[in-house]
C-alpha positions, 0 to 999 in steps of 0.5 A, spaced: 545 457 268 544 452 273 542 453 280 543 449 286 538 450 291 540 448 298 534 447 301 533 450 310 536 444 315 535 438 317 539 435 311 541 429 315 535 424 314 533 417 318 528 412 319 528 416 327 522 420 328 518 424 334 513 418 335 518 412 335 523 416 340 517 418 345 514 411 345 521 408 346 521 412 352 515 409 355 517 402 353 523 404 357 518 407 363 514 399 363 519 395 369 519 401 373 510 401 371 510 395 373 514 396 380 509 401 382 503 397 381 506 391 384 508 394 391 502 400 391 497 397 389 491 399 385 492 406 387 498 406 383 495 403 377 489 410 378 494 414 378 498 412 372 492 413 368 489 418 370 495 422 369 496 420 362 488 421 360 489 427 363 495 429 360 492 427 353 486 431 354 489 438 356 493 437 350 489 435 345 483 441 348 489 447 348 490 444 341 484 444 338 480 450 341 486 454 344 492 454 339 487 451 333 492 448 330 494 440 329 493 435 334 498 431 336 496 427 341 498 421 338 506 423 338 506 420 345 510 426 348 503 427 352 503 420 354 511 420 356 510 426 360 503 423 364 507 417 366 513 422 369 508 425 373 505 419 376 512 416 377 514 424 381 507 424 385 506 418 391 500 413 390 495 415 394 495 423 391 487 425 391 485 424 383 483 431 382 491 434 385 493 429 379 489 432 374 491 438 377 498 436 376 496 435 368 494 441 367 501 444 370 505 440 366 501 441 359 497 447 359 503 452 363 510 448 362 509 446 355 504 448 350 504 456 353 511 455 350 508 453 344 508 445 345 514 440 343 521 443 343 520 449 345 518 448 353 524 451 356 523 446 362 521 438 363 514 439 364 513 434 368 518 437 373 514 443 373 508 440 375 511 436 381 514 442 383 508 446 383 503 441 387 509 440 392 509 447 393 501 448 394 499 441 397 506 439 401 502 435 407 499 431 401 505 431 396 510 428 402 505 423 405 509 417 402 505 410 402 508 403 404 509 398 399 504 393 399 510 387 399 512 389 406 507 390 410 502 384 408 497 386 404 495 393 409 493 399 405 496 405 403 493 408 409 500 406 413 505 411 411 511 413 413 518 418 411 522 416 405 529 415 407 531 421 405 526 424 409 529 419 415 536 421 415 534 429 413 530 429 419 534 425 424 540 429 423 537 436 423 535 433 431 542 430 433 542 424 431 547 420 427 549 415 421 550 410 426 544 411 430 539 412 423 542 406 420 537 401 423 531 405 420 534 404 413 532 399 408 539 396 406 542 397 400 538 391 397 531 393 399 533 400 395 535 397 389 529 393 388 524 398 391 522 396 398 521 403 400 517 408 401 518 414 395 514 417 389 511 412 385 516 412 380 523 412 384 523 406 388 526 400 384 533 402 382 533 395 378 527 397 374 529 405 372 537 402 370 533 397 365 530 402 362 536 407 362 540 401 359 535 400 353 534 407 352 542 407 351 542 401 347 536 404 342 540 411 342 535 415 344 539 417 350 547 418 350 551 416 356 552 422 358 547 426 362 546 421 365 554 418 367 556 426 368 551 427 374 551 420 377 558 421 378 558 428 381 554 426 386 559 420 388 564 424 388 561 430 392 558 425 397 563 421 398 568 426 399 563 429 405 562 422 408 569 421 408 569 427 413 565 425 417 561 418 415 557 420 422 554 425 419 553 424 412 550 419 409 554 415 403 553 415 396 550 409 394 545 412 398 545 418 395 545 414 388 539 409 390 535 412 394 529 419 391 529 421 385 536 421 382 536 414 378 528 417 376 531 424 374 538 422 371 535 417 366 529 420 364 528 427 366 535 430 366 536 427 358 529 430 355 531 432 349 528 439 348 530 442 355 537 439 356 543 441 351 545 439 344 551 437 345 556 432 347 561 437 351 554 442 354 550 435 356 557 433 361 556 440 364 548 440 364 550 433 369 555 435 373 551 441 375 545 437 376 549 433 381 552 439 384 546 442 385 542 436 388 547 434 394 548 442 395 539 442 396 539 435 400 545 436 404 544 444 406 536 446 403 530 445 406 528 440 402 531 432 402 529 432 395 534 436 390 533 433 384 527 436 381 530 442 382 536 441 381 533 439 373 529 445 373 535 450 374 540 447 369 533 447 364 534 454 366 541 456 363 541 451 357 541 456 352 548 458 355 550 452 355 548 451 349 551 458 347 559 456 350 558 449 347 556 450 339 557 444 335 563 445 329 559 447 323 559 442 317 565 443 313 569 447 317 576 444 319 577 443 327 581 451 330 578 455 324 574 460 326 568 464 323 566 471 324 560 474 323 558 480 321 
């Protein structure tokens, strides 16, 4: 009698593998890279580098002496989360909180879970969580960028807007009166402001979104869900009262919500599985983060935000479970 042996899933097969995805995402990382040196300068390129290189060799040491298994350094998952590091720190960060950070994010956020796919949240996220909690006076001394200052160094240093509106409002000011402090809406889509290395060109971070889409390693999703979320939110509080809140194309351009909804909120491993749950991971990403900046302590939300709906994936992924294959669309499945 034959025998047909199903072997264990995937059973759908392509040219796509972990290596192309993750160098696809560094590709998609390169005009906002370039941004960050462009306006701070060798400092930037410091920390781009240092991160990275750090990040390899946690990753490559736990591995080898630690887990002592395969060394995949080379699938580029270590360089991806080196990259967001440097992008979530400011540029003049001291080199040893940077290596620091690394080790946050490789040794603690993911390979204590067990390495790629099994982290439950973006170590990167994790990593610039935790350096904001114990260093915050170096974690929120924010560079101005080079292009507008004339060549002065990044000594000079200033609060992101972010930080200009939270601080002005919590002292009486207005919107009205905050406006001439603020970069315009042209200077937040090109990055004429000061923020962490990676979140100041809008233009650059929706390049990268865009070819993400396009080569089909992100879904608009995430992404869409979240943004959206924040203009609705936002917008229905400046309608109320535009003197004391600020509108949604700020929200949208300025901190990390372009960084976090492109590259951060749609890691593949801590975001949910399907189409349904990801909508739902984005509006509460959105929710949370104007909930934080708008009423929490800090003017900042969206790294915490991400981490706490990493948190809730497995629910998420549970109410959303994707129809299994051959089974027609209302008929329900009982386990024993």
């Amino acid at each position: 009698m034959n025998m047909l042996t199903v072997s264990g899933s995937p059973h759908i097969h392509g040219d796509e593998s972990t290596k192309k995805v993750m160098y696809g995402v560094v590709y998609a990382m390169i005009p906002a890279m370039l941004v960050s040196v462009y306006y701070f300068g060798l400092n930037a390129l410091r920390v781009l580098l240092l991160a990275t290189a750090a990040a390899l060799f946690f990753e490559w040491l736990i591995q080898k002496y630690l887990i002592k298994g395969p060394v995949t350094i080379t699938d580029g998952s270590a360089l991806v989360t080196g990259i967001l590091l440097a992008f979530n720190v400011p540029s003049n960060l001291p080199s040893w909180m940077v290596i620091v950070g690394a080790l946050v994010a490789i040794g603690m956020a993911k390979m204590s879970f067990g390495g790629l796919g099994k982290n439950i949240f973006n170590p990167a996220l994790v990593a610039r969580v935790f350096l904001l909690i114990s260093f915050p006076v170096q974690m929120t001394s924010w560079p101005k960028p080079h292009a507008i200052i004339n060549g002065l160094t990044d000594a000079v240093t200033g609060p992101t807007p972010l930080g200009i509106v939270k601080e002005g409002l919590d002292a009486g000011k207005t919107m009205s009166e905050l406006t001439p402090e603020l970069p315009n809406y042209l200077q937040e889509l090109i990055g004429q402001m000061g923020g962490s290395m990676g979140e100041v060109s809008a233009i650059a971070l929706i390049l990268g979104g865009l070819y993400m889409i396009f080569r089909k390693i992100i879904t608009w999703h995430i992404p869409v869900s979240m943004l959206l979320t924040v203009v609705v939110f936002s917008g229905i509080l400046w309608g109320v009262d535009p003197e004391h809140y600020a509108d949604p194309v700020f929200h949208l351009l300025t901190g990390g919500m372009l960084l976090g909804a492109i590259f951060m909120a749609t890691d593949m491993v801590t975001s949910p599985m399907t189409r349904g749950g990801q909508l739902l991971f984005g509006f509460g990403v959105g929710l949370l983060t104007i909930l934080i900046r708008i009423w929490g302590a800090y003017p900042e939300g969206v790294s915490f935000a991400i981490l706490l709906m990493n948190a809730v994936v497995p629910l998420i992924n549970r109410g959303f479970k994707p129809r299994r294959f051959g089974v027609k669309p209302g008929v329900e499945i009982k386990t024993s």
